[in-house]
N, C-alpha and C positions, 0 to 999 in steps of 0.2 A: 640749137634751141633747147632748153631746157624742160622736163617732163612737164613739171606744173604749167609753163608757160603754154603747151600744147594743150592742156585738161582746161586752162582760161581761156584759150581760141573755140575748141571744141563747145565746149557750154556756153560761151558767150554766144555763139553759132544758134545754137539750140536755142538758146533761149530767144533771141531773135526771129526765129522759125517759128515758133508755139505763141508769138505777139502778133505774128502778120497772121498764123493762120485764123487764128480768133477775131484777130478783124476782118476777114474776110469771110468765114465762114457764119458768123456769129445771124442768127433772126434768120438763117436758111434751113430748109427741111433736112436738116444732114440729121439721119440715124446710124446714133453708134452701139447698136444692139449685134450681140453675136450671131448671126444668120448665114452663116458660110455654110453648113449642113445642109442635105438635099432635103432632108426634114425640118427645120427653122423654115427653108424659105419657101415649103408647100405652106407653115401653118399661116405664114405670113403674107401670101399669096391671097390666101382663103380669107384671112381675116380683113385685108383690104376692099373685098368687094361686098356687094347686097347679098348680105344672106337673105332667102325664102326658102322656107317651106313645102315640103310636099303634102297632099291629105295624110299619107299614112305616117309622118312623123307629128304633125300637127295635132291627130287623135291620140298618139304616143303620150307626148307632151302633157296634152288634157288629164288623160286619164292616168296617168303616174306623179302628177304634178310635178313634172318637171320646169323648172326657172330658165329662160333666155337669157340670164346672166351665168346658169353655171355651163349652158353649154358655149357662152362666150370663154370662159373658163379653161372648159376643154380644147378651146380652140387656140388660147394662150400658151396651157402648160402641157398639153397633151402628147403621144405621139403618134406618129404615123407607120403605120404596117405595111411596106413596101408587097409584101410579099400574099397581101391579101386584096391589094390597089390595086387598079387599074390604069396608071397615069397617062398610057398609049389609046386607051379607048375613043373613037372617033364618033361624035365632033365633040366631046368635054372626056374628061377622066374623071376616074372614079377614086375617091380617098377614103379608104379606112382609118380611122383617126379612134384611139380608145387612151382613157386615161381616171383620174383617181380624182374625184368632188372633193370640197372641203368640207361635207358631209362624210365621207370613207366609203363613199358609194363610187361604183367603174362604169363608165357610162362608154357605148360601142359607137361612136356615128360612121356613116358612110353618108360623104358628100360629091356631088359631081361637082367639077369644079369647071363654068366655063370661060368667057374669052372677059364678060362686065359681070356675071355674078354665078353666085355659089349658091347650089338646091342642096337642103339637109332633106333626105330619100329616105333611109331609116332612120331611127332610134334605139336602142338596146341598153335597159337598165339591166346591171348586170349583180345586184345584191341585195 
């Protein structure tokens, strides 16, 4: 069998695969976001469930006027400090999470994270 003839089996293949998968997959929750990192998939952890509030980030909040969209923000683009987490702590873990506003301001959170939702505990405007 001749090379080309293998390269038109080959992609005729392919391209038969990439028809069924799209019909098959097509109107289902499939995410093709990169989340392989043990960092991606805390933030994405966190950002699936109910955040609330503790008083003392709540008063934070107020008083630096900080936005629940930038710290949706940080919760998108932000990262995570293994090294300053808690992610063993019993019965939720604890995430340190810091990153850069689309103001150029660094904002510090630590959130517990537990089994149906996520407590933002601190706040730390950090410029």
């Amino acid at each position: 069998m001749k090379i080309l003839h293998r390269f038109g089996y080959y992609f005729g293949g392919f391209a038969i695969g990439l028809v069924i998968l799209a019909f098959f997959l097509n109107g289902r929750g499939v995410s093709c976001e990169y989340n392989y990192g043990p960092e991606a998939r805390v933030l994405k952890n966190i950002r699936t469930k109910t955040l609330q509030f503790s008083a003392k980030s709540t008063s934070t909040i107020t008083s630096k006027a900080i936005d629940t969209a930038t710290i949706s923000y940080i919760l998108k683009k932000g990262d995570v400090d293994f090294s300053k987490s808690e992610p063993r702590k019993e019965p939720c873990g604890l995430y340190y999470i810091y990153g850069e506003t689309k103001d150029n301001k660094y904002l510090e959170l630590y959130i517990e994270n537990c089994d149906s939702i996520a407590t933002l505990q601190t706040i730390n405007l950090l410029n």
